[in-house]
C-alpha positions, 0 to 999 in steps of 0.5 A: 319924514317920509322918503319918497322914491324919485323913480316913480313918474306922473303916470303913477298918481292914478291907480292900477286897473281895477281887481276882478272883484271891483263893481266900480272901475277905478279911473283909467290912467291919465299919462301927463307928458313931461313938456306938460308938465314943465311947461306947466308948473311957470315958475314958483320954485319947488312946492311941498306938494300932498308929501310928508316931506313939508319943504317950501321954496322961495317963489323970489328965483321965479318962473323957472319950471319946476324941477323934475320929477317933482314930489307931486309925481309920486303918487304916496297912497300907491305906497300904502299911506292912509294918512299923510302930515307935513310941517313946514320950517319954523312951523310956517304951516302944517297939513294933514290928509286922510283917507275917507272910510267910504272910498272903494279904492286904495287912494284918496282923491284930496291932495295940497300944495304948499309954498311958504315965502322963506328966508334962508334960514327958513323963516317965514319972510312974506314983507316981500315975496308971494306964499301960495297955500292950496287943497284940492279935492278931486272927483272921479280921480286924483288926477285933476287934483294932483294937476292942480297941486304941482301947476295952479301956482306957476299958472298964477305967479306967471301971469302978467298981472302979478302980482299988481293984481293978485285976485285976477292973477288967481282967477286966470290961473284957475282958467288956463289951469283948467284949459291945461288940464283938460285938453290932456284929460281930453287927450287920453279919454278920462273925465274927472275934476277938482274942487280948489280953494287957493291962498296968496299972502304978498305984501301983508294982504291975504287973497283967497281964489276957490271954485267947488266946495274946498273952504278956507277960514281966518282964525281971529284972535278972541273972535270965531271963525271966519269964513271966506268962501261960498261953496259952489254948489247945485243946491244955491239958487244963483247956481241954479240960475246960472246953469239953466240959463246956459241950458242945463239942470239942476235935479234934487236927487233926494236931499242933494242937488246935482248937476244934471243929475250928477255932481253936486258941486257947480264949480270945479277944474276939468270935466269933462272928456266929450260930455256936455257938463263942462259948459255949466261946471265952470272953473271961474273961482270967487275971489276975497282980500283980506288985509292981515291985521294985528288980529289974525292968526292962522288960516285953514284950508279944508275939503269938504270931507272936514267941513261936513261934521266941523264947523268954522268956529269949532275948526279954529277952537280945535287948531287954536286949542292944540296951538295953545298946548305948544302944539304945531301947526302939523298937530292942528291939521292932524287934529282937525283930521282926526276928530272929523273921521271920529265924526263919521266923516267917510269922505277924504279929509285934508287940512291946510293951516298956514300962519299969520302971524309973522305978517309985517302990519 
C-alpha cells in the first residue's frame, strides 16, 4: 500500500510549469475550489479514486459530500509513480494504471474511480446497495479526468431518478458533470476533456453509460468478450453526420479522422474554454442494461491505450487466464497493462476489472 500524503490539494493534480527545454506547454493549473469540490461529489461515500490504496465505501449513508481532502486530490504521478495498482476487499475489483512511453510529461493523463457496495466485513454486498466503476482518459490534461473520477458518482446516485432509472441517472450525470466542470475550466482559461465509461451494478443489473473511446467488456464464462460500448469517434459516419449537421467538420487527417481537425474522439466531458468545439464534442454517453446472469464473471474497464493492441476476447483470456492460476482481480488489470505497453502501446493504459460473480440471480 501506498501512503499518500493528505496535505497535498486539488490544485496539485495538474503539473508544474513547463522545464526551459519543453517545446510543448504542459496544461496550465486549473485550481478547483473546495465548495466545488464538496458541492460536487453528491453523496456515494469515500471512492477509491486513481491510489493505490483500493479502499471502497458503502454508497448506502449516501449523499453526504465527500470527505476532504480526498484520495483523488493527490496527484500521485507528481510523487514519481509511473504505475499504480489497487486491490479492492475480498478481491471485489482490481486496477492497474500505466504511464504511456509517448507522454512528454511526467503525468499520465487516465485515472479511475471505484466504488464497490461492501458489507462490513468487506465483502461484496450488491443484492441492495449501488457499486459505481469508472476509467477516465483525459485529453490536454489530467484535470477533467481527475474531475470526473471524485464527482461523476455523486452527480449520478444524486439524481432524482436513482436509482428507479439508473440509465437516465447516468446520462444526467455525465451532463451536470460536464456543466461542472467546464464552467471551472472556463473560469480559469484551461481547455481540456475526458473520455469516460462508467459502471452501475444495483440490483442484479449492470448498466454501463460512456462517451469517447474508454470501452467496457463483459467476461462470460466459456464464451468471448463482450463488448459493450461503441467508441465515439470522428472516424463513424453517424458522428460525422451529426457534427455537420450542428455546422462542424469532420477532416481525414492521414489515416484518423478529427474533429475539425483535432481531436479524434467525438464525445467527451469538457472542452472547451472560449473555443467552438464543445458544441459538437458532446458529453451525451450511450447507455447499455445487462441482467447479471449465472454466466457473467467479471467486467473490464479500459482507456483506449489498452484496447488499441488488445482485443476484447483476448482482454478476457488474458484476465480469465490470471484469475484461473489463483491470481486477483489486481493481477488481471496488472496483467492487461503490461502486455499492452509490451504491445507497443505508447499511450496511457488503465484497467478497471470488477467482479460479478457474488451478484444475488
Amino acid at each position: 500500500m501506498i501512503t499518500l500524503d493528505p496535505q497535498v490539494t486539488l490544485a496539485s493534480m495538474l503539473l508544474a510549469p513547463p522545464a526551459k527545454r519543453r517545446r510543448r506547454q504542459r496544461p496550465q493549473p486549473l485550481a478547483i475550489p473546495a465548495d466545488e469540490a464538496a458541492a460536487g461529489a453528491g453523496g456515494g461515500g469515500a471512492a477509491a479514486v486513481g491510489t493505490a490504496s483500493g479502499l471502497g465505501a458503502t454508497p448506502s449513508a449516501a449523499r453526504a459530500p465527500l470527505p476532504s481532502p480526498a484520495a483523488s486530490e493527490i496527484n500521485l504521478n507528481e510523487q514519481g509513480m509511473a504505475r499504480l495498482s489497487a486491490c479492492g476487499p475480498a478481491d471485489v475489483y482490481g486496477a492497474a494504471s500505466w504511464r504511456g512511453t509517448s507522454r512528454r510529461w511526467g503525468s499520465t493523463e487516465d485515472t479511475y474511480s471505484a466504488l464497490p457496495a461492501l458489507s462490513a466485513g468487506g465483502e461484496l454486498r450488491v443484492e441492495h446497495e449501488p457499486s459505481f466503476y469508472g476509467v477516465f482518459d483525459g485529453h490536454g490534461g489530467r484535470a477533467a479526468a481527475d474531475y470526473c473520477a471524485q464527482h461523476l458518482h455523486g452527480s449520478v446516485f444524486g439524481q432524482a431518478c436513482f436509482p428507479a432509472s439508473v440509465g437516465d441517472a447516468l446520462r444526467a450525470g455525465f451532463s451536470q458533470t460536464d456543466t461542472a466542470f467546464v464552467k471551472l475550466a472556463r473560469q480559469g482559461g484551461a481547455s481540456c476533456g475526458t473520455a469516460a465509461v462508467a459502471a452501475v451494478l444495483h440490483r442484479g443489473v449492470l448498466t454501463v453509460a460512456h462517451c469517447g473511446d474508454c470501452r467496457a467488456v463483459l467476461a462470460k464464462a466459456g464464451a468471448p468478450g463482450v463488448a459493450l460500448t461503441e467508441d465515439h469517434r470522428a472516424s463513424r459516419s453517424d458522428e460525422r453526420r451529426r457534427i455537420e449537421a450542428q455546422g462542424g467538420s469532420c477532416i481525414c487527417m492521414g489515416q484518423t479522422w478529427r474533429v475539425d481537425g483535432h481531436l479524434a474522439v467525438s464525445r467527451a466531458i469538457g472542452y472547451e474554454a472560449g473555443g467552438a468545439m464543445k458544441k459538437y464534442v458532446v458529453p451525451d454517453p450511450d447507455t447499455v442494461e445487462h441482467a447479471v446472469g449465472r454466466d457473467d464473471e467479471f467486467v473490464l474497464l479500459g482507456s483506449d491505450g489498452l484496447w488499441d493492441v488488445i482485443g476484447s476476447g483476448e482482454a478476457v483470456e488474458i484476465a480469465r487466464g490470471q484469475l484461473g492460476a489463483g491470481g486477483t482481480l489486481e493481477q488481471a488489470a496488472s496483467a492487461l497493462s503490461q502486455r499492452a505497453v509490451e504491445r507497443g502501446s505508447r499511450d496511457d493504459v488503465t484497467v478497471v476489472a470488477f467482479s460479478l460473480t457474488a451478484v444475488d440471480q
